[in-house]
C-alpha angles and dihedrals in degrees: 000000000000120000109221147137122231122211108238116240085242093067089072102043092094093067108099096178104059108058103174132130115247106254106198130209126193117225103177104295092343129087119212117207121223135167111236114197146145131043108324096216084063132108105265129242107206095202102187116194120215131202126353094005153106136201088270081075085084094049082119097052107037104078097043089053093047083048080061107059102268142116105230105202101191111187128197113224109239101265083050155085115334094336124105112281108216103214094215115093093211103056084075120100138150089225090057088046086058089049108058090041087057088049097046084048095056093036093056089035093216117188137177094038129187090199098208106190147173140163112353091357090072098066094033093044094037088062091055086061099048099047100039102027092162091067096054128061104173137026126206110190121189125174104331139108145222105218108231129160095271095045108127105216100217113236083246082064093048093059093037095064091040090050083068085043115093116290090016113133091251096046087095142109106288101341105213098232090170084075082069102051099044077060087051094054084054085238093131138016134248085247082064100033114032092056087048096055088054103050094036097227121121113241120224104277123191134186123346085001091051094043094052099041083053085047090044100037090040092096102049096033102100098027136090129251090273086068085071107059100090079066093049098054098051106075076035090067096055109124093233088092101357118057109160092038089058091046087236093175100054086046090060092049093051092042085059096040087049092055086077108048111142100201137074116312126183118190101197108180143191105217101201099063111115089185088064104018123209081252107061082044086062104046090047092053091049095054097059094033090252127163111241131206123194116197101199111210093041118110123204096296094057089163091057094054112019107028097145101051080050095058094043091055093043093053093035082068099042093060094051108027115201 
């Protein structure tokens, strides 16, 4: 048997803004958590979260896209949300990430999918398209990456990872990664979170700060440090030190097979982030034919901060394919 925690349902009952019933998948012991709605009979929109997030990640562009006409299926990656965290360290690979969304995806025998992905959900998703391209008929690819021999790691990359790494300012009992993505959402300021992160100790936080820390903070709050470890193990499976763990040659198969991708592909892209650059954004893009959007002012969680303008230009590009 798997070892694992498992987040309470009360732990979620403070969000206010992501009202959806829990939708459960088995995966052996283990029970993956992903948000269902929309009509059924819609073409689906597969929305994969990265690295420290949760599907709650997408609270700002469900409804408009459901508005829309389409189902939007968001997952939680096993280690998060309201999916099973497995406590050992060492269960986690990007490989087995891979695995159980390939098996939510057949289970579910989804068909007709719009991948939207970003972080860790670009390499994860992107390998559901390589590997079943019937199933999939549009990418939308925002601020990620597919490791290959000529990727250049940016040096934000670089002290990210080593921030995990002893001594790193995240290598400690139960980091508070909320706290990032509260500064994401441009809710507070670095003079309010990045004091915080050192000392470990949460600031006062009030409206929308307040409201996303709770929706970020909701699957660790009653747990010990072991539920962290999915977290943990993310920025530790890039391939910078950690090759095999990042599945770093499967990423580079799937990077040459999607170069030649012969549907629809969006490049939507926060241009201040320094961990995936504009440029990088733009090489990619150019590599596959893609359209590419830059929004200007968005950092590396676009949907955390500018979820609308994302959905606009999604479905901008559903209603007048390239």
């Amino acid at each position: 048997m798997t070892a694992f925690a498992r987040s309470p349902d009360s732990s979620f009952e403070t969000i206010d803004d992501f009202p959806y019933p829990p939708t459960y998948h088995n995966w052996q012991d283990l029970r993956m958590h992903y948000v269902d709605t929309g009509p059924r009979d819609g073409p689906v929109m597969l929305l994969v979260h990265g690295m420290p997030t949760w599907s709650y990640l997408y609270r700002d562009m469900i409804p408009a896209l459901v508005e829309a006409g389409y189902r939007c299926i968001a997952p939680d990656h096993m280690g998060f949300g309201r999916s099973d965290k497995p406590t050992d360290i060492h269960w986690y690979t990007i490989a087995r990430h891979t695995e159980i969304l390939t098996s939510l995806i057949t289970d579910l025998d989804l068909q007709d999918i719009t991948l939207v992905c970003q972080d860790w959900g670009g390499p994860i998703g992107l390998a559901q398209a390589a590997t079943m391209p019937e199933r999939f008929e549009r990418l939308v690819i925002m601020n990620t990456w597919l490791h290959h021999p000529a990727y250049e790691y940016s040096q934000a990359i670089h002290r990210w990872n080593k921030n995990w790494h002893e001594g790193g300012l995240f290598c400690r009992e139960k980091p508070d990664v909320a706290l990032l993505l509260v500064l994401s959402a441009q809710a507070a300021g670095p003079e309010v979170i990045l004091p915080a992160l050192k000392s470990g100790q949460a600031p006062e936080l009030t409206g929308k700060a307040a409201a996303i820390y709770r929706g970020f903070a909701a699957p660790y709050t009653s747990l010990d440090d072991s539920a962290f470890n999915g977290l943990r193990r993310f920025p530790l499976s890039i391939p910078l030190d950690s090759y095999s763990n990042g599945n770093a040659a499967v990423q580079t198969s799937h990077y040459k097979t999607l170069l030649n991708w012969d549907k629809p592909v969006h490049f939507i892209w926060g241009c201040t982030d320094d961990i995936f650059n504009e440029t990088w954004g733009r090489s990619w893009a150019a590599q596959m034919n893609a359209s590419f959007d830059a929004i200007a002012d968005a950092g590396h969680f676009l949907q955390n901060s500018h979820g609308q303008e994302t959905v606009e230009l999604i479905l901008q590009h559903a209603q007048h394919p390239k």
